[in-house]
PDBQT receptor file of N, H, CA, C and O in Angstrom, charges set to zero:
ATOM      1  N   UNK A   1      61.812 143.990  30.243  1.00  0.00    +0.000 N 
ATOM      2  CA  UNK A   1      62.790 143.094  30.849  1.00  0.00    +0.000 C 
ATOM      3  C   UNK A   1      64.219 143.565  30.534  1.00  0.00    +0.000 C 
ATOM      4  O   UNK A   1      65.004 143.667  31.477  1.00  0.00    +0.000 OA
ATOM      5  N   UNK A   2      64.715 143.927  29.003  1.00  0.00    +0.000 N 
ATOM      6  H   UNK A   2      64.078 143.844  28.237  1.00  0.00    +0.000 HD
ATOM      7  CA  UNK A   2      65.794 144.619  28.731  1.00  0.00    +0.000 C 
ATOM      8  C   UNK A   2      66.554 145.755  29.908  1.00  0.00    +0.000 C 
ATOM      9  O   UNK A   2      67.655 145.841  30.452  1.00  0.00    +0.000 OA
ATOM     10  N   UNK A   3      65.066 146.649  29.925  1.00  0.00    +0.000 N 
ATOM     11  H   UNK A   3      64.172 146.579  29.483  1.00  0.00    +0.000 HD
ATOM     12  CA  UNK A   3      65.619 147.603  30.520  1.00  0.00    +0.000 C 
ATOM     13  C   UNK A   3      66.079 147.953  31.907  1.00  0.00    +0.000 C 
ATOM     14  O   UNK A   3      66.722 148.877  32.405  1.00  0.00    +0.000 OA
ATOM     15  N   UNK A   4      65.286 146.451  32.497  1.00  0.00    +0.000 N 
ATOM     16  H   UNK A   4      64.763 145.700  32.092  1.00  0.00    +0.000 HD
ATOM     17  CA  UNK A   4      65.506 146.388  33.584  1.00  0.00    +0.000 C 
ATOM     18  C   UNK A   4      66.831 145.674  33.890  1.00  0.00    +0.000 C 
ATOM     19  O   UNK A   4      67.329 145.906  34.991  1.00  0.00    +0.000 OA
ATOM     20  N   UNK A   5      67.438 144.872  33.090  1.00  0.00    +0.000 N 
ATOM     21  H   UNK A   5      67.034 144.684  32.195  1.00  0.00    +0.000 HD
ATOM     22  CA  UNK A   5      68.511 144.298  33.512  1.00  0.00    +0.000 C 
ATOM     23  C   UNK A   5      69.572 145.645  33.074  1.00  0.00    +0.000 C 
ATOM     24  O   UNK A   5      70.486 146.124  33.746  1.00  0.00    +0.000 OA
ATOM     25  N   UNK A   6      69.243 145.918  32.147  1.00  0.00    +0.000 N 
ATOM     26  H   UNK A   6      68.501 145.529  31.601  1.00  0.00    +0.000 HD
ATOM     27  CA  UNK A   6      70.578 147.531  31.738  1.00  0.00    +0.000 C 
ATOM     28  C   UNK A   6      70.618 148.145  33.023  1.00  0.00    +0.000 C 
ATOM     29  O   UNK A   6      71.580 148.129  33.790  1.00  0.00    +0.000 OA
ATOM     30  N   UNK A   7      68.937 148.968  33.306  1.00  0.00    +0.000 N 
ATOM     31  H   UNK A   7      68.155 148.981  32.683  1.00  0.00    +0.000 HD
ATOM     32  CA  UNK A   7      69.245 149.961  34.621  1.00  0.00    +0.000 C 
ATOM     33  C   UNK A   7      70.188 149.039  36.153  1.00  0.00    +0.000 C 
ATOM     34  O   UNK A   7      70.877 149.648  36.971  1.00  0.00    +0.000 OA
ATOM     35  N   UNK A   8      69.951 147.570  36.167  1.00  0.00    +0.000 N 
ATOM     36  H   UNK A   8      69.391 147.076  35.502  1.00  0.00    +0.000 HD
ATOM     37  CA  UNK A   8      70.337 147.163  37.181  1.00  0.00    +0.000 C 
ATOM     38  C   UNK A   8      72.025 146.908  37.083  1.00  0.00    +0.000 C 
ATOM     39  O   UNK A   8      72.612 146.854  38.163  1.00  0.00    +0.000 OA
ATOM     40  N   UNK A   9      72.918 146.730  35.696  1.00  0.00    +0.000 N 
ATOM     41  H   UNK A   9      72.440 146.774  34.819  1.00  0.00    +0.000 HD
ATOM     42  CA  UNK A   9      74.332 146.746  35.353  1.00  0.00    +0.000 C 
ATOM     43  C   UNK A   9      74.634 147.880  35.290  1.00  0.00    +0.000 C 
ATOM     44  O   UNK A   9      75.863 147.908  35.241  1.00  0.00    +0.000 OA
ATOM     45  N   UNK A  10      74.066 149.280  35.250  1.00  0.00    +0.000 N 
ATOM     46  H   UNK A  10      73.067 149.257  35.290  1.00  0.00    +0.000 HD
ATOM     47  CA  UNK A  10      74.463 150.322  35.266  1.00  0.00    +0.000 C 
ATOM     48  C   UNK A  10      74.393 151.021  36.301  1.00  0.00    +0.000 C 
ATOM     49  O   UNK A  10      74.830 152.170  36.247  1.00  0.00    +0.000 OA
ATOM     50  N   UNK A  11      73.916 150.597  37.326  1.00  0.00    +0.000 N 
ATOM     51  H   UNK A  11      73.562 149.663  37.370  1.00  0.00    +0.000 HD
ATOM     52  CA  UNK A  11      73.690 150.955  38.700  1.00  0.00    +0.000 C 
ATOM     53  C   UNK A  11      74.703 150.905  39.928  1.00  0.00    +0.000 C 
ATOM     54  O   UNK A  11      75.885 150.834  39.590  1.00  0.00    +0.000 OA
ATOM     55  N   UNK A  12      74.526 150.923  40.865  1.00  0.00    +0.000 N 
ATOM     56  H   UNK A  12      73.567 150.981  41.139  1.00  0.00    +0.000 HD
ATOM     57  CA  UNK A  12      75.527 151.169  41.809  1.00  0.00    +0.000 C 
ATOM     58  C   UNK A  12      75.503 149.282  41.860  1.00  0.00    +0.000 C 
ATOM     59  O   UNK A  12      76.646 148.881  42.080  1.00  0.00    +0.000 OA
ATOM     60  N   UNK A  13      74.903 148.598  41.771  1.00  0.00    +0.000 N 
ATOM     61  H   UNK A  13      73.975 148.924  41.593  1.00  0.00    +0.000 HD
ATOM     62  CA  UNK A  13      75.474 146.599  41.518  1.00  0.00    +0.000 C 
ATOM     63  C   UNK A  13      76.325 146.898  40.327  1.00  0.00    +0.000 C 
ATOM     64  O   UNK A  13      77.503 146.706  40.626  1.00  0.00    +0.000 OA
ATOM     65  N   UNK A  14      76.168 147.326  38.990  1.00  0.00    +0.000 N 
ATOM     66  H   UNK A  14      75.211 147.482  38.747  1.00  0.00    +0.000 HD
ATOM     67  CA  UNK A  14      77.012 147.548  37.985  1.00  0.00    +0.000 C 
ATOM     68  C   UNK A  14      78.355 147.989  38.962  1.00  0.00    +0.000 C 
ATOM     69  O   UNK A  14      79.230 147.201  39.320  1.00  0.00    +0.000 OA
ATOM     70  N   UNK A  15      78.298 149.394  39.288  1.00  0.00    +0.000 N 
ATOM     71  H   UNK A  15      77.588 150.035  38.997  1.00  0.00    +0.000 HD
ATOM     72  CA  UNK A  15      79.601 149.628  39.856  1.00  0.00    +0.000 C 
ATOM     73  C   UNK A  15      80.765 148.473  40.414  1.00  0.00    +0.000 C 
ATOM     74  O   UNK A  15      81.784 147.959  39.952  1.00  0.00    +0.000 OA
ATOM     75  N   UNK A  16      80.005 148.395  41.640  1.00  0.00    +0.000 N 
ATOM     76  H   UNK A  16      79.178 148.812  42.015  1.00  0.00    +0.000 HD
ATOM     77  CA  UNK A  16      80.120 147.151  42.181  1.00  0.00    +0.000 C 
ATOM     78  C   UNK A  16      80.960 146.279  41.712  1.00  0.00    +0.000 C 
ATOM     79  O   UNK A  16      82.098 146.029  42.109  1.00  0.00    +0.000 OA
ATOM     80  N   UNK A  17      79.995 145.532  40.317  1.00  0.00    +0.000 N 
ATOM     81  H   UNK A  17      79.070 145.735  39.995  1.00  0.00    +0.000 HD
ATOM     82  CA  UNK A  17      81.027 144.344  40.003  1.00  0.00    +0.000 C 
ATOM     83  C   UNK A  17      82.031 144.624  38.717  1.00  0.00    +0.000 C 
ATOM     84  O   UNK A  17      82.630 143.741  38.104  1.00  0.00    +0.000 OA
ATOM     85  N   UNK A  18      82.096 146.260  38.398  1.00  0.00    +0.000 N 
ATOM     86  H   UNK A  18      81.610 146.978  38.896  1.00  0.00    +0.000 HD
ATOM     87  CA  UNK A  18      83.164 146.219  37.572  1.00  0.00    +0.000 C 
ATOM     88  C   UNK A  18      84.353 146.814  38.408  1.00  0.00    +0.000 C 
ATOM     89  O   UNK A  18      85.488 146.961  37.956  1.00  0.00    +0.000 OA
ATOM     90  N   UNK A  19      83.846 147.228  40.030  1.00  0.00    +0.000 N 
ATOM     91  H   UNK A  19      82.923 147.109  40.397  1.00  0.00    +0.000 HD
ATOM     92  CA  UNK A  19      85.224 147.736  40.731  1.00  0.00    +0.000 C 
ATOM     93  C   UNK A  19      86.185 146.375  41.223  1.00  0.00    +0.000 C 
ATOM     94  O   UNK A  19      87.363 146.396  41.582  1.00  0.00    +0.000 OA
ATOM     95  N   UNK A  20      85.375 145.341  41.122  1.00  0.00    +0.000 N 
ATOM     96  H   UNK A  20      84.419 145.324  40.830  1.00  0.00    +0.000 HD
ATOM     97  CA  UNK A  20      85.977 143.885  41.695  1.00  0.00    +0.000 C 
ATOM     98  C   UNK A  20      86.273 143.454  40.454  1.00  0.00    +0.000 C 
ATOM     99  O   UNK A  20      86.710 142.362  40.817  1.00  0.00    +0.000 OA
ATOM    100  N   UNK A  21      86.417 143.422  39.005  1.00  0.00    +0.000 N 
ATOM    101  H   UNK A  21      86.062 144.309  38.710  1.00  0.00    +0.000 HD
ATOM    102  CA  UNK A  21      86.519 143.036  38.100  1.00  0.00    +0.000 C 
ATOM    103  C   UNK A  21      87.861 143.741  37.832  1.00  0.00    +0.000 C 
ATOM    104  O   UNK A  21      88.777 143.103  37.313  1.00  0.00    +0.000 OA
ATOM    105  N   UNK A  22      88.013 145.077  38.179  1.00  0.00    +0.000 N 
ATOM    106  H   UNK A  22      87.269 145.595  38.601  1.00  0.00    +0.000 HD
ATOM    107  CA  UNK A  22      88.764 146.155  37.845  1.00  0.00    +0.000 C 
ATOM    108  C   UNK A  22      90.706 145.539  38.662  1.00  0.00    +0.000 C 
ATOM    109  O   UNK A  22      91.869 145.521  38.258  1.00  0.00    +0.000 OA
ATOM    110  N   UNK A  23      89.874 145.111  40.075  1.00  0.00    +0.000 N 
ATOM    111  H   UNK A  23      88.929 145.125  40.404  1.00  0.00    +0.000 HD
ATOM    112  CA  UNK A  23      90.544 145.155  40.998  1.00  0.00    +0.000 C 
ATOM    113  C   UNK A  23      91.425 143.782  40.796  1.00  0.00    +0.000 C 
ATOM    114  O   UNK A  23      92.656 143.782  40.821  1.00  0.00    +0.000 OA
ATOM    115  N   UNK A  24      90.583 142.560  40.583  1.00  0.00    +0.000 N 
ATOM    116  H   UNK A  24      89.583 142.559  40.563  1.00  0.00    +0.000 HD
ATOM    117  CA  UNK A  24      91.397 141.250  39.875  1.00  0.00    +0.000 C 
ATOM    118  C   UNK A  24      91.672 141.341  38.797  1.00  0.00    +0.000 C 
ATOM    119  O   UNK A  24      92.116 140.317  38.276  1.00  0.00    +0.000 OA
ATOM    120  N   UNK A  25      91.542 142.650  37.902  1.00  0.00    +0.000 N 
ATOM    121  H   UNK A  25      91.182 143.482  38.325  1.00  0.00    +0.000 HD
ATOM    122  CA  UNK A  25      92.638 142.383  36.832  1.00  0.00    +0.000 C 
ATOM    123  C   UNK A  25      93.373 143.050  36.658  1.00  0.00    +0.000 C 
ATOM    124  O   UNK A  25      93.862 143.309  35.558  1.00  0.00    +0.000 OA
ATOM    125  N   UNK A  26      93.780 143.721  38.144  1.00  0.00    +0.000 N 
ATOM    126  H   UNK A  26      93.383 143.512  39.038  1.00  0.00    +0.000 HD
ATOM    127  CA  UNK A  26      95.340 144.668  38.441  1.00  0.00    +0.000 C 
ATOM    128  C   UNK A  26      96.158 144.097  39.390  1.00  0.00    +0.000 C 
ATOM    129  O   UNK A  26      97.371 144.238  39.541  1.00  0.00    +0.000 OA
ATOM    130  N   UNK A  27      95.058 143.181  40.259  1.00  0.00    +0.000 N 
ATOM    131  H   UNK A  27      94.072 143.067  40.137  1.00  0.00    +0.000 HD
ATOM    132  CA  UNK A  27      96.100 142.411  40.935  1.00  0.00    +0.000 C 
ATOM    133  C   UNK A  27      96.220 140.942  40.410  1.00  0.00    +0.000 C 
ATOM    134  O   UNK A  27      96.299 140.089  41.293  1.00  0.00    +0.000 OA
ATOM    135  N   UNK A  28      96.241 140.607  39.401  1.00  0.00    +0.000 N 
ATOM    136  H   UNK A  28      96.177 141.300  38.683  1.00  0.00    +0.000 HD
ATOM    137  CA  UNK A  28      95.907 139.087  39.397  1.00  0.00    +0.000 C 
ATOM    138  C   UNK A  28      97.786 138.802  39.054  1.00  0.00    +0.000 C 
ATOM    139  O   UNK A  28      98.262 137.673  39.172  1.00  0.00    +0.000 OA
ATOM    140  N   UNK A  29      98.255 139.463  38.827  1.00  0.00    +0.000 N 
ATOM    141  H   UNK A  29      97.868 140.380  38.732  1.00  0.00    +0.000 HD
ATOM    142  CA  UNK A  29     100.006 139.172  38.107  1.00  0.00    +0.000 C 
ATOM    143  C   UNK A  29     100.900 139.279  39.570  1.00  0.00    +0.000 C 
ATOM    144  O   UNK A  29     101.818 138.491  39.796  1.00  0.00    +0.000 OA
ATOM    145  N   UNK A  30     100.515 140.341  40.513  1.00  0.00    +0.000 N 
ATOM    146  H   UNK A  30      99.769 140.981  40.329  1.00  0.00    +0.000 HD
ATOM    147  CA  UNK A  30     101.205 140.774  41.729  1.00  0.00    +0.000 C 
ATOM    148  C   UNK A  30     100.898 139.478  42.823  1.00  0.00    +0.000 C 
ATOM    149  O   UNK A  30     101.531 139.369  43.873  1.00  0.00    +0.000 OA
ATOM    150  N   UNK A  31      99.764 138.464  42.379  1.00  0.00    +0.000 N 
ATOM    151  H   UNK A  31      99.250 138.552  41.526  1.00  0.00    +0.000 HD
ATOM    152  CA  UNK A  31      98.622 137.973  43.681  1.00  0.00    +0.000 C 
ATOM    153  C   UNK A  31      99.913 136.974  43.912  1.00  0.00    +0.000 C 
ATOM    154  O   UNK A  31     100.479 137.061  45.001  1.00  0.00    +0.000 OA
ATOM    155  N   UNK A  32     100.452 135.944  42.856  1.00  0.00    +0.000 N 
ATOM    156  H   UNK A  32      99.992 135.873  41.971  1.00  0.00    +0.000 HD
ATOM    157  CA  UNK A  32     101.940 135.296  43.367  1.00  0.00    +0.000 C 
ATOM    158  C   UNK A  32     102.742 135.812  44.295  1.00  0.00    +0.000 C 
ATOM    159  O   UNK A  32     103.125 135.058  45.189  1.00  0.00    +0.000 OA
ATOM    160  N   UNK A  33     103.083 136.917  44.289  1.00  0.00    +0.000 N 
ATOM    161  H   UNK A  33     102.772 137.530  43.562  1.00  0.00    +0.000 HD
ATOM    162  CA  UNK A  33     104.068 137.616  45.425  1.00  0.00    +0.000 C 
ATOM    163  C   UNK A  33     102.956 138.348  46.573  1.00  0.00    +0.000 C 
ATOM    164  O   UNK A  33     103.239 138.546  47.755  1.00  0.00    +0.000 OA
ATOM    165  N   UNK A  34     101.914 138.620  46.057  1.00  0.00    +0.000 N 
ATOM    166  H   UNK A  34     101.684 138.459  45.097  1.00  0.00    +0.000 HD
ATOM    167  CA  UNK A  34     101.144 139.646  47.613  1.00  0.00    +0.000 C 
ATOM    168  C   UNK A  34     100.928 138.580  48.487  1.00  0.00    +0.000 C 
ATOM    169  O   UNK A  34     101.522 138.597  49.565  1.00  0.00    +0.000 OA
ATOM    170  N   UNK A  35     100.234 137.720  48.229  1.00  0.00    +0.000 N 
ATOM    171  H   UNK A  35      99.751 137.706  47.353  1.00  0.00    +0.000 HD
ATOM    172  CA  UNK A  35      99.886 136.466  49.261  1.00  0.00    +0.000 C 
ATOM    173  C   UNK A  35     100.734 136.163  50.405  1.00  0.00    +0.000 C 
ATOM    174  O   UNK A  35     100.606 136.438  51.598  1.00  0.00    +0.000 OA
ATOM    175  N   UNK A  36     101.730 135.459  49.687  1.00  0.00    +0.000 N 
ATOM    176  H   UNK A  36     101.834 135.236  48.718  1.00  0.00    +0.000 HD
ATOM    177  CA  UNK A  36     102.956 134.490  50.157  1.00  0.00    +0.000 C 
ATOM    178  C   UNK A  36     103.967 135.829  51.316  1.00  0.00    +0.000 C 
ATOM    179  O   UNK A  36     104.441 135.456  52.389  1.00  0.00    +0.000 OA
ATOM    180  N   UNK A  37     104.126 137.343  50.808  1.00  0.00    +0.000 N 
ATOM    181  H   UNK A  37     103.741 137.646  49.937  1.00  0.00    +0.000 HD
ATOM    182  CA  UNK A  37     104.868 138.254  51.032  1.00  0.00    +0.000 C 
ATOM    183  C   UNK A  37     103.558 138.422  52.207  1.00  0.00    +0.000 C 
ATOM    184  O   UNK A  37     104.155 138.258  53.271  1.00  0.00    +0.000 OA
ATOM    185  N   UNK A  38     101.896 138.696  52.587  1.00  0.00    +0.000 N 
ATOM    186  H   UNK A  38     101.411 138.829  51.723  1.00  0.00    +0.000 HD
ATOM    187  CA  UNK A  38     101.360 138.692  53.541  1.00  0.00    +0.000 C 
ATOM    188  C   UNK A  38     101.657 137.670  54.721  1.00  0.00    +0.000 C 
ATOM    189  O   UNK A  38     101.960 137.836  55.902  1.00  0.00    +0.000 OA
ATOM    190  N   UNK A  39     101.478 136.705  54.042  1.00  0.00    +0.000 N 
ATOM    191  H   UNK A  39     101.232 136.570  53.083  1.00  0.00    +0.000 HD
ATOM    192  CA  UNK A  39     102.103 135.222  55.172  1.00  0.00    +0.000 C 
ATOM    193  C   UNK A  39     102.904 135.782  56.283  1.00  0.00    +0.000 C 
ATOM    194  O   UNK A  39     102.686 136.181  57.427  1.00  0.00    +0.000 OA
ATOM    195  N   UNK A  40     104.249 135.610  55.232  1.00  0.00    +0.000 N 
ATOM    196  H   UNK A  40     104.426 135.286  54.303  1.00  0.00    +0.000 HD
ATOM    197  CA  UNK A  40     105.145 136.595  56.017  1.00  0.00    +0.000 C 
ATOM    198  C   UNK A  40     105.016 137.340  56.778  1.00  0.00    +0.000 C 
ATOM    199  O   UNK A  40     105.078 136.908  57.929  1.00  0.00    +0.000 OA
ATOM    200  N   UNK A  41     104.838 138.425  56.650  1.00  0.00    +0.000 N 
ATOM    201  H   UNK A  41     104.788 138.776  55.714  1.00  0.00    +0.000 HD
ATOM    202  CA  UNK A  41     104.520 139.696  57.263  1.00  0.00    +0.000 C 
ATOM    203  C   UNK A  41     103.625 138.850  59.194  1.00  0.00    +0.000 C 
ATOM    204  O   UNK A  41     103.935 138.616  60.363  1.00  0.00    +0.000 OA
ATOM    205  N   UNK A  42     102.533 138.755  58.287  1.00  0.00    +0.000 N 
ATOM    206  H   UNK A  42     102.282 138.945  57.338  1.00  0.00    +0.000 HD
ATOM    207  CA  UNK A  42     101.638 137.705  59.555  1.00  0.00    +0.000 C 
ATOM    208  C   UNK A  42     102.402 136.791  60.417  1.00  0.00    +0.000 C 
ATOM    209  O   UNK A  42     102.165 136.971  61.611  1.00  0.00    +0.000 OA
ATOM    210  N   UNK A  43     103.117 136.007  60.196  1.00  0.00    +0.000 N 
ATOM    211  H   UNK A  43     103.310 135.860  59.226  1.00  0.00    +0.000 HD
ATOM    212  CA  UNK A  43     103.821 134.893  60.610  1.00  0.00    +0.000 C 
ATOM    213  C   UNK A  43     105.080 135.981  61.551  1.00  0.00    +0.000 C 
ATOM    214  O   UNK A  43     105.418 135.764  62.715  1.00  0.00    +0.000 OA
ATOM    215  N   UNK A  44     105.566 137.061  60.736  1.00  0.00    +0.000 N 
ATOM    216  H   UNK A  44     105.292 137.238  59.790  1.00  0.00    +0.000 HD
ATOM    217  CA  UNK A  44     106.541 138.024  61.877  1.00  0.00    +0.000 C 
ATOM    218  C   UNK A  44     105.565 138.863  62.732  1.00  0.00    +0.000 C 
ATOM    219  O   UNK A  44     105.945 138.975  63.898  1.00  0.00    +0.000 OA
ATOM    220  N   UNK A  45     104.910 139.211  62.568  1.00  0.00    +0.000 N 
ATOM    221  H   UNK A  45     104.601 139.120  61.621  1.00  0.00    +0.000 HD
ATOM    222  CA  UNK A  45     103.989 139.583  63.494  1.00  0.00    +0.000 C 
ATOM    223  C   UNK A  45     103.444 138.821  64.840  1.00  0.00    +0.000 C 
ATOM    224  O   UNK A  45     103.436 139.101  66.038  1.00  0.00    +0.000 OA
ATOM    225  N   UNK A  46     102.944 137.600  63.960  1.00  0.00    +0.000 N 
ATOM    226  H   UNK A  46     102.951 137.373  62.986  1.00  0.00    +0.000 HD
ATOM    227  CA  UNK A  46     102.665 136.549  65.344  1.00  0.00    +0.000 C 
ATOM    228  C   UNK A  46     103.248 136.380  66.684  1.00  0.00    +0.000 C 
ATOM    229  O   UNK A  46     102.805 136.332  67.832  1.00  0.00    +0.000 OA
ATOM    230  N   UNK A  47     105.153 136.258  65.756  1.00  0.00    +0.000 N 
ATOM    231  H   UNK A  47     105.512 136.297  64.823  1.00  0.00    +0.000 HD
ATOM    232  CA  UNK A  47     106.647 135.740  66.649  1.00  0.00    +0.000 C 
ATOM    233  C   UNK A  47     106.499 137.218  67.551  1.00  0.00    +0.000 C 
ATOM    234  O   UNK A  47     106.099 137.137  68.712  1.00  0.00    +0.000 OA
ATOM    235  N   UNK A  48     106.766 138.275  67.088  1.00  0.00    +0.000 N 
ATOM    236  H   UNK A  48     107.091 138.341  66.145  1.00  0.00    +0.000 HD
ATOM    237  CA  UNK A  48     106.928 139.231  67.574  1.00  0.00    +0.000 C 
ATOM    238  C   UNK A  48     105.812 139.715  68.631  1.00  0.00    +0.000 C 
ATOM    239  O   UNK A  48     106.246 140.473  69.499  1.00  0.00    +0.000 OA
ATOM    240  N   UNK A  49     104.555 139.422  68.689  1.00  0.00    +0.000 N 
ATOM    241  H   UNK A  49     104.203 138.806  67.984  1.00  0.00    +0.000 HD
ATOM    242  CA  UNK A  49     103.963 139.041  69.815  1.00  0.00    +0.000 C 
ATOM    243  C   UNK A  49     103.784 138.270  70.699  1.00  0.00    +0.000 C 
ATOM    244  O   UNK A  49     103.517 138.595  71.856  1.00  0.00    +0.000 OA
ATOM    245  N   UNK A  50     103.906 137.138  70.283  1.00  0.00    +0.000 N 
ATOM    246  H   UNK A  50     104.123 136.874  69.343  1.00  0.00    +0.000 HD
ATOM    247  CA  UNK A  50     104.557 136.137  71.110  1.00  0.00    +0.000 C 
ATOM    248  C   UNK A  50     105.732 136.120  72.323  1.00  0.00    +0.000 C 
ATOM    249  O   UNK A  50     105.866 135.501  73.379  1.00  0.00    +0.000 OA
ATOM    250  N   UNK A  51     106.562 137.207  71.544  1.00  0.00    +0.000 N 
ATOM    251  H   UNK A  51     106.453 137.710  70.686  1.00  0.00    +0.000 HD
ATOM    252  CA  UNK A  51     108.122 137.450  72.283  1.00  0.00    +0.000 C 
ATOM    253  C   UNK A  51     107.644 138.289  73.399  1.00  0.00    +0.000 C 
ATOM    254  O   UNK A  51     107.981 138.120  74.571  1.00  0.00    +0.000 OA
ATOM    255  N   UNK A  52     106.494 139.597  72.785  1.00  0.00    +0.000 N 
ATOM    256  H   UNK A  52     106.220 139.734  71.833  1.00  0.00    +0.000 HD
ATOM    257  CA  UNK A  52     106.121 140.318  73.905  1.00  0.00    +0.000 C 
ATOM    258  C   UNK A  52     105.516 140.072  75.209  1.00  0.00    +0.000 C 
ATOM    259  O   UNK A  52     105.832 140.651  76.248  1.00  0.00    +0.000 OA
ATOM    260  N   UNK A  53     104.477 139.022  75.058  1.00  0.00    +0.000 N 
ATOM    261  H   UNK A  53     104.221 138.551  74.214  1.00  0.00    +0.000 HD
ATOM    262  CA  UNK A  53     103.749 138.284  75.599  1.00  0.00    +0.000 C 
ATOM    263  C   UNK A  53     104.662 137.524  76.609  1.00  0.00    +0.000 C 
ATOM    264  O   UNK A  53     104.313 137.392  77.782  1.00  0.00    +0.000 OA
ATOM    265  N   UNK A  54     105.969 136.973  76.078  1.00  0.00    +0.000 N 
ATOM    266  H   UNK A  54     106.253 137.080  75.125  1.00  0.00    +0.000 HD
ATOM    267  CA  UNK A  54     106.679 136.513  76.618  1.00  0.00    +0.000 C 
ATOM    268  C   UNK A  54     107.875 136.860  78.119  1.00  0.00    +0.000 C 
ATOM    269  O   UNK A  54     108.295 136.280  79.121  1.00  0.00    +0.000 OA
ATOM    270  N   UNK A  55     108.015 138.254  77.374  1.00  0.00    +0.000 N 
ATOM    271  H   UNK A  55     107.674 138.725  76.560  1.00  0.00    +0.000 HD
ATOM    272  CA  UNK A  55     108.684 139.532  78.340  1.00  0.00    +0.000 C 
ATOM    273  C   UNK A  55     108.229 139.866  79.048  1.00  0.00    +0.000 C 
ATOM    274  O   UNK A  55     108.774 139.827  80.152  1.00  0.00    +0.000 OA
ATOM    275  N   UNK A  56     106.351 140.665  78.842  1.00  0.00    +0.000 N 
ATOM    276  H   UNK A  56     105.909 140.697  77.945  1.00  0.00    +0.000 HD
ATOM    277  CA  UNK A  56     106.463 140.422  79.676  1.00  0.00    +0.000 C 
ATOM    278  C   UNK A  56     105.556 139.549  81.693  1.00  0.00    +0.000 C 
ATOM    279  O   UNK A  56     105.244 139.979  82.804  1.00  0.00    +0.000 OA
ATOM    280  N   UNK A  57     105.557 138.291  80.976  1.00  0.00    +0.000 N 
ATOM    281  H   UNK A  57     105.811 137.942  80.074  1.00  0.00    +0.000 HD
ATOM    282  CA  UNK A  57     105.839 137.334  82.068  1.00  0.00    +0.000 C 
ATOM    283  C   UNK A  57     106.800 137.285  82.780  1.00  0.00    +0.000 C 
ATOM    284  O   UNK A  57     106.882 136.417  83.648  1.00  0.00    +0.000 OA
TER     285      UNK A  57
């Protein structure tokens, strides 16, 4: 039973959940500004298609 749970954390599922482990604890300090700064981005994007969409009609 041991060895089976080792071979299965050391495996490509191991990988796995230490690359997502890896990944929220490099972004977890930036995630305040990435979010809110995506919004953005999205929300000018939207307008700016919108406008196109708009032109041309």
């Amino acid at each position: 039973m041991l060895t089976r749970t080792l071979s299965f954390l050391t495996g490509p599922v191991g990988w796995i959940i230490t690359g997502v482990w890896t990944a929220i604890d490099i972004a977890g300090p930036a995630y305040r500004v990435t979010i809110p700064a995506c919004i953005l981005v999205t929300t000018l994007r939207l307008k700016a298609q919108a406008n196109e969409i708009k032109n041309l009609l």
